[in-house]
N, C-alpha and C positions, 0 to 999 in steps of 0.2 A: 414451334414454328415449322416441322416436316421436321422429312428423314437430314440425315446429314449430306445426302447428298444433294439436296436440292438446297441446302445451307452454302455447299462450297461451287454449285453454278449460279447460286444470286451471289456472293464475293464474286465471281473469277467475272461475271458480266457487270456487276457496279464498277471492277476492278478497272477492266478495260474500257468502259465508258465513261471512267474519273481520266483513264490515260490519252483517252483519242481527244476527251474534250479542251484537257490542258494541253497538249499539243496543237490541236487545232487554234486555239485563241493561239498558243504561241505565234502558228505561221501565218496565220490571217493579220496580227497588226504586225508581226515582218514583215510581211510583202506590203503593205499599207506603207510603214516605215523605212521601208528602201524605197521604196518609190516615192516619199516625200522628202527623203534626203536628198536623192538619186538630181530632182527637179531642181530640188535651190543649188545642189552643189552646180550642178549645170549651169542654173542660172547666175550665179559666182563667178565663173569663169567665164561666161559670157560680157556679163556687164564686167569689164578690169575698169581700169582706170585708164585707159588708152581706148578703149569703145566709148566710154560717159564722154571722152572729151570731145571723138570726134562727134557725136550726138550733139554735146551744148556749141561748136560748131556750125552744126546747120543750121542751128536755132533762127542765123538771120536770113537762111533762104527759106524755101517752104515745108512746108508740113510731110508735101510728098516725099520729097527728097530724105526728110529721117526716117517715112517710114520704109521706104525701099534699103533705106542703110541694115533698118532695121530687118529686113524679111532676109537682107544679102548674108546673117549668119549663120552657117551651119551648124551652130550646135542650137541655136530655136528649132530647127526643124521647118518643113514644109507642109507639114499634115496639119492644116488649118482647121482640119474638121474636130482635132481633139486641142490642138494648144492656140490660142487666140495672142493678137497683138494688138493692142489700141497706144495710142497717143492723146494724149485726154489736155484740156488746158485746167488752168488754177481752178476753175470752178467744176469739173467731175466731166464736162460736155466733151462726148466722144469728137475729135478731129478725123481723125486716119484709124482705118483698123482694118483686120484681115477679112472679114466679112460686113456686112452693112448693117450694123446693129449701131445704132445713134445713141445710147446709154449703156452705163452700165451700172451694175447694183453695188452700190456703196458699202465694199467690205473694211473692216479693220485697216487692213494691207494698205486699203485705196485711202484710207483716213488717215493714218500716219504720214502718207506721203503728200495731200493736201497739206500735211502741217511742215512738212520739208524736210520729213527722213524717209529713209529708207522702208517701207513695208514687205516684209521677207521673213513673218512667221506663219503659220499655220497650223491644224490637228487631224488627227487619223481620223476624227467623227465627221468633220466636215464633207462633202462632195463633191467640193473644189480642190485647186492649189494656185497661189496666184504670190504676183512682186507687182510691187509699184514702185517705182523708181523716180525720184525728181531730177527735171534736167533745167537748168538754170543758161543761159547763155547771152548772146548782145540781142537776140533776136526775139528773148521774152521767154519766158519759162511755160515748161508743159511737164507732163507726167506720163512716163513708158509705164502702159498696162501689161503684165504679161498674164494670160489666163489658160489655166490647163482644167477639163473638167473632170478629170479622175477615172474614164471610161477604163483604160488600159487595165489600171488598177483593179476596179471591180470586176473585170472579169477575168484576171489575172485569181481574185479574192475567189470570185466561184468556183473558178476550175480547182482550186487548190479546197474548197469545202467538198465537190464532189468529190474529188482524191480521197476524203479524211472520211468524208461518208460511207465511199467504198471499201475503204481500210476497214472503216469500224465494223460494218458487217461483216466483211472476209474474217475481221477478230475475233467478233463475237460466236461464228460457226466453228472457228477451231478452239476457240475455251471453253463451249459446250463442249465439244468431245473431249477436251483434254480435261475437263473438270469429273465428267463421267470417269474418266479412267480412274484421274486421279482418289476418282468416290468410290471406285470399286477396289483400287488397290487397297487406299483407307479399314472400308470398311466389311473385309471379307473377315481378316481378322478382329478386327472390331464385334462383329457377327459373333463369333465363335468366342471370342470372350465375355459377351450377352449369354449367349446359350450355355458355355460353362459357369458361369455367375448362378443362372437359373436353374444349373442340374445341382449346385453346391449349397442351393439356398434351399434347395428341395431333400439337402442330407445325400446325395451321392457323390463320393469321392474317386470314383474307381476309375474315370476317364481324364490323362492329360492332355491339354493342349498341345498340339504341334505348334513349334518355334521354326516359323517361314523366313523371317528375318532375323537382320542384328542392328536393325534400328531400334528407334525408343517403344516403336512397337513390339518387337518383338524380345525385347526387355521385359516393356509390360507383363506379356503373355507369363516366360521365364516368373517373372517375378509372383503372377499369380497361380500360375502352378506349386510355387513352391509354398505358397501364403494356404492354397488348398492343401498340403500336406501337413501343416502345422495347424494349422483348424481342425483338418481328421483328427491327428493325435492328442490336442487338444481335448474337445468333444469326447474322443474317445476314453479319454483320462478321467475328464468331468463325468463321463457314464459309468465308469467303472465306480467313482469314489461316489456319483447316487444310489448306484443298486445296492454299494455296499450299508450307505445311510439307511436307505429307505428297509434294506431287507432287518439292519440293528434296530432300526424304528419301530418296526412292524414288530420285531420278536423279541425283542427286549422285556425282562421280568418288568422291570420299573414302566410304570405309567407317565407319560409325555401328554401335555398340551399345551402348545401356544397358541398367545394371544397378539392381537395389533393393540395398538395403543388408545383404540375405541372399546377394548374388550371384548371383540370378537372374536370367535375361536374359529385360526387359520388353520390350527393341524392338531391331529390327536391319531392315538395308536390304540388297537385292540386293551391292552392291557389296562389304559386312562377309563377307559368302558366298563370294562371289568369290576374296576378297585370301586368305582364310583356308584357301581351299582345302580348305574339310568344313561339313556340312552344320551349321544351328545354325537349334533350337527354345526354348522356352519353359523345356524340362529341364535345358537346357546352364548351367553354372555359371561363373563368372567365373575361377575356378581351372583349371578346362580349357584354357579358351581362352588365360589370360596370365598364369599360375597362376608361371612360371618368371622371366616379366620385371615383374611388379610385384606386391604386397601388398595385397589389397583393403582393411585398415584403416587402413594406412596414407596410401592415398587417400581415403581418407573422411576423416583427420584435418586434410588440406590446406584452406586460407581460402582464400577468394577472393582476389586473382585469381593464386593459385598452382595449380602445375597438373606433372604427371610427365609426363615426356618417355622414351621408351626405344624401341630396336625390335627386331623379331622376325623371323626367319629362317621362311617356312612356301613348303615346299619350293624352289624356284629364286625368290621372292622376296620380297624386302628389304622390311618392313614399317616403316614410321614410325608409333609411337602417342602420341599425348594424351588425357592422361586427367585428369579433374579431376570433383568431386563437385558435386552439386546436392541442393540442401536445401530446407525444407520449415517455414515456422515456425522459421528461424535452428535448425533439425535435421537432418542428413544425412539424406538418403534415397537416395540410390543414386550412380550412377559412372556418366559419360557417355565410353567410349571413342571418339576418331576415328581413323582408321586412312588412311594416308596410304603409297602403291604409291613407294615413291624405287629400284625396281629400275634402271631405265632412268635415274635420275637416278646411281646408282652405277655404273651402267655408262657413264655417259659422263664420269663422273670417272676410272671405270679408263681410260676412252680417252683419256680427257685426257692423263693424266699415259705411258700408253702411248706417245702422239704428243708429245709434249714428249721424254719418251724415247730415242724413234725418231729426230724430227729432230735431237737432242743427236748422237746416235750417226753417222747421215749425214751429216752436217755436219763431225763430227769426224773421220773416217777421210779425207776427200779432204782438210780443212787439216792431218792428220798424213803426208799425204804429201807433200803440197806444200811443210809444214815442212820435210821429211827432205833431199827432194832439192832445194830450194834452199839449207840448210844445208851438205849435200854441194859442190855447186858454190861455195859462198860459203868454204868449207874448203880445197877445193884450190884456190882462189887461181890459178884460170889452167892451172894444169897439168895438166885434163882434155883427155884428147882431143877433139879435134872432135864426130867422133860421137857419143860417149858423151854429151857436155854436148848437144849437141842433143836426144839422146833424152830427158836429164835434163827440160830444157826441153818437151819436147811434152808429160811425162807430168804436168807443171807444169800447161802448159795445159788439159789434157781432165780434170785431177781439179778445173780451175777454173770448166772449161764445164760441168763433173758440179754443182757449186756452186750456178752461174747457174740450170741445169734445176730441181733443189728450191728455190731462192727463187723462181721464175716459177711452178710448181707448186703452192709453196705461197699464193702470193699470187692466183693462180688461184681455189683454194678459197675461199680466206677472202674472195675477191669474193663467189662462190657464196653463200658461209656468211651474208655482211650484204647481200645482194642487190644487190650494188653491182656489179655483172658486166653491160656494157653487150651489148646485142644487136642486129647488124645484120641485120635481116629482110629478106628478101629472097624473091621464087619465083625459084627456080633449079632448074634437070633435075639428079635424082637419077644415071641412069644415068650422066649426063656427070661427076657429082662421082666415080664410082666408077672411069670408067675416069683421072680422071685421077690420085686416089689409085694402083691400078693399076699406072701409070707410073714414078712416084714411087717407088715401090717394087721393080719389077721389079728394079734393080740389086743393089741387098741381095739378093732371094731369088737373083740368077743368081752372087754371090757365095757363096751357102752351097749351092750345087749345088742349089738346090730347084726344082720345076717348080712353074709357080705360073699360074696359067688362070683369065680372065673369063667367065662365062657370064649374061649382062644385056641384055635385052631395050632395043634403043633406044627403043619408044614407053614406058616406065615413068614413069607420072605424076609429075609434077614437087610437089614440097615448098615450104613456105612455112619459112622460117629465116635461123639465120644459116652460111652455106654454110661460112665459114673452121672453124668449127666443128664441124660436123655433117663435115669431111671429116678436123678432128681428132682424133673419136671413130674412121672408120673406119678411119683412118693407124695410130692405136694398134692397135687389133686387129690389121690384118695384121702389125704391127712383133711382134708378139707372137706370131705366129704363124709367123715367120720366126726368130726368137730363140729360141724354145722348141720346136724341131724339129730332129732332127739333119740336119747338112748330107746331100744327096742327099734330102729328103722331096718329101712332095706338100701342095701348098696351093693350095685351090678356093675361087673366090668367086663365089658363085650371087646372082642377085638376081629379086624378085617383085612384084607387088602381088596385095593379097587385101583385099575389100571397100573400106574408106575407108582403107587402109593399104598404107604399099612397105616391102619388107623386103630387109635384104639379110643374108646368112650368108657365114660364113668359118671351112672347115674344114680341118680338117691331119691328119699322122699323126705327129703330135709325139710327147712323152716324155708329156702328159696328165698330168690335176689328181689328185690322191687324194680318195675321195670326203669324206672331214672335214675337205679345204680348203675345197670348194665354198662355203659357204654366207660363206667371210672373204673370199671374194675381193674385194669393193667397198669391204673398209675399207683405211683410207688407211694405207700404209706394212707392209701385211699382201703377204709374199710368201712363196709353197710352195716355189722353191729359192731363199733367197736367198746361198749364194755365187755361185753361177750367174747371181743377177740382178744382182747388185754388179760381178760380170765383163764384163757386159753393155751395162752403165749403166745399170739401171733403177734408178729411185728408189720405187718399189711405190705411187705415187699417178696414176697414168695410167689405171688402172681405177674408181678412184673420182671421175677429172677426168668420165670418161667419162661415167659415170652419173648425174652432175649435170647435165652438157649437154642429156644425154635425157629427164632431166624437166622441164626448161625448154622441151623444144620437144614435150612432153606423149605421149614415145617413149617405147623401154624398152630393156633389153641383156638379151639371157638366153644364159646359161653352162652346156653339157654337155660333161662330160666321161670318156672311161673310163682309169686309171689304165693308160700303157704301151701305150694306141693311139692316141689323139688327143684333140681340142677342136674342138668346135663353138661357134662365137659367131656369137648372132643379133639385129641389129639392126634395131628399128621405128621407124617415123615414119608421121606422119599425112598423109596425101596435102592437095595445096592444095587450095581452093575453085574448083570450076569447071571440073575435070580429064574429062574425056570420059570 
């Protein structure tokens, strides 16, 4: 309808034009109705009962004679031209009157008194005002007309409409201004709590209102400044506790996707992407993605706090999901999958149970022999030959020292494994650890025909560690290198340093690794020949003791090989602090 202010000068002008117009009817049928009282009460006291008598009186002289009685009262008056006097007989025929009018127009008033009462009512709509009066005497009866035509009155009525007309404008010119004002006082603050509305709706909190008043307005204002400060910190709270969702969202291991209740997918995180190994938009539907491991209505029909468990194969890995619905007004509204990587946790249950396995099995073949041939010996009761029972007996003992090596082995690891693997640190010279490994060694390789050659620099910077160690990493390699070489080979061990690092290598022309062993060799109990290693006495956990040592001592072991020419193994450590 407009601004407000032309709202409160159409009020303030209907206002005053509802007031001028009820007052005016007021004084307009007042003056109307004083002056129709005004006439009868006059005519009341005119006509007593001492004037009607001397009237019926005249009756027997003439007509002149009552109307001069009649013209002689001063309260009719003399002004002929607005109040009229007739004497009329039974039948309406004017006799005598103030002027020369021979009829008159047959009103009510004049009717009632043809019938022999009084006529002496009248109405504010009429134009007249009039009394008819009957006068009865010896002389014959006639009827006093009085007639008044209401001039005075109607322009008594005008003057007093012009009055109300000039009022009403004179009103109207100062309710315009005063409504103006009134629309300016209104609405400056009014104003300004628009434009702060529109700076708070736009996220700026940082300007308050000025409080001009201590009316309802300025209440208001109070009230919404303070409403803007609880909204700030509000919002503010609400921002703080999305970045911190959105940022858990984003970087959280576990994969996140919801859905609406149509199966659309409203939200997902890098990780959901990831696990699922294919791209996923807004278009993706919840039957694509898990369409085979679970029932979207069915999860939606689940209460709090139940919730479906299943998992999903999406290419090499093992998916774990939870899924459970989120509601809306005690209504479903969608499906919150989490998605949970248990590849690596399946695969260390197949090692698990691999290596439970494994040591079942090593474990069992040397007490199956050790069974055998002391059963044997405990069989023949004596009557083995010497020799024979002593060989019995040796192969007793080496399948018992085969025993000892995997329980020390294994209890090796499982130090490793709970960190319970004590470390003697030490700086000790690398080169010296190597020649004396070397040494150590030379008699096995000069036993399998092998040539086997040090090339290691004496100044090679010295290591911080634990030496028993770090010489039993390099003892396993050449052992291995000796073992898995046919008799007559070659075996070289070179050694270096290169920046903050000494390295040593140990290469052969052994039988060599195939290349889809490579990447098992560190795990525990994994061997590429093992009848060959079991002939040997390898227990296949010496390359995995190995690799634990070296990351303890924050080294590395790396393994090339070509199947049917040899292996190279190459050891690193970190040089000590202080090394030239």
């Amino acid at each position: 309808m407009g601004s407000l202010r032309t709202k409160l000068v159409l009020i303030m002008v209907l206002l005053i034009l509802a007031l001028m117009t009820v007052v005016g009817s007021f004084l307009i049928n007042g003056v109307g109705s004083f002056y129709i009282d005004q006439f009868y009460e006059q005519m009341e006291r005119t006509f007593s009962q001492e004037f009607i008598r001397q009237l019926q009186d005249t009756t027997g002289q003439s007509t002149e004679r009552m109307k001069e009685l009649l013209m002689a009262q001063s309260d009719l008056g003399i002004d002929l031209t607005a109040r009229n006097v007739y004497i009329l007989d039974t039948t309406g025929a004017v006799l005598e009157g103030s002027d020369m009018r021979e009829t008159v127009e047959m009103t009510p008033n004049l009717l009632a008194a043809l019938e022999g009462e009084v006529g002496q009512n009248s109405s504010i709509t009429t134009s007249y005002m009039d009394l008819a009066v009957p006068v009865e005497g010896s002389g014959g009866s006639y009827i006093v007309y009085v007639l008044d035509s209401k001039a005075t009155v109607n322009a008594l009525t005008a003057n007093v409409l012009e009055i109300i007309l000039r009022s009403l404008i004179m009103g109207l010119a100062i309710c315009v201004v005063l409504s103006f004002l009134l629309a300016q006082i209104l609405i400056t603050p009014l104003r300004a709590l628009s434009k702060g509305t529109r700076r708070v709706a736009a996220g700026d909190f940082s300007e308050k209102l000025a409080v001009t008043s201590r009316d309802e307005i300025g209440e208001l204002t109070r009230n919404f400044n303070y409403m803007s400060q609880v909204l700030r910190d509000t919002l503010s709270e609400a921002e703080n506790e999305r970045n911190k969702l959105s940022t858990l969202f984003l970087h959280m291991t576990d994969g996140v996707v919801a859905f609406d209740a149509e199966g659309r997918v409203i939200h997902f995180n890098p990780a959901a992407t990831q696990m699922l190994g294919r791209p996923i938009d807004h278009t993706v539907r919840f039957e694509e993605l898990f369409g085979e491991e679970a029932d979207l209505s069915f999860v939606l029909a689940l209460q709090s706090p139940e919730f479906l468990e299943t998992e999903k194969l999406a290419g090499q890995r093992s998916l774990e999901l939870f899924m459970a619905p989120f509601s809306s007004d005690g209504t479903p509204s969608g499906v919150i999958a989490v998605i949970h990587d248990v590849t690596e946790q399946r695969k260390s249950e197949q090692t698990r149970r691999e290596f439970v396995a494994n040591v079942s099995h090593e474990l069992r073949t040397p007490l199956t022999n050790v069974k055998s041939y002391a059963e044997t010996i405990e069989s023949a009761g004596g009557t083995l030959p010497p020799e024979l029972e002593q060989q019995f007996l040796g192969v007793i003992i080496s399948e018992a020292d085969r025993m000892t090596r995997i329980v020390q082995d294994l209890l090796t690891l499982s130090k490793f494994d709970y960190g319970k693997m004590e470390m003697h640190i030490s700086r000790f010279s690398f080169a010296r650890a190597l020649q004396d490994v070397y040494e150590a060694e030379a008699i096995d390789a000069r036993n399998h025909g092998h040539t086997m050659t040090l090339e290691a620099p004496a100044d090679l910077p010295e290591v911080n560690g634990d030496r028993e160690r770090i010489e039993q990493v390099l003892m396993n390699v050449v052992s291995n290198a000796i073992k898995y070489t046919p008799d007559g080979g070659r075996i070289t061990i070179t050694a270096g340093a290169e920046g903050a690092h000494v390295w040593a290598q140990v290469r052969d022309n052994g039988i060599g690794i195939p290349e889809k062993d490579l990447p098992r060799l560190f795990e525990r109990f994994y061997r590429v020949d093992k009848a060959r290693s079991r002939e040997s006495g390898g227990t296949g956990l010496g390359l995995s003791i190995a690799q634990e040592i070296l990351q303890r001592h924050k080294g590395e072991i790396r393994m090339e090989s070509v199947y049917g020419q040899g292996t190279t193994v190459t050891v690193t450590l970190p040089t000590a602090e202080g090394n030239p």
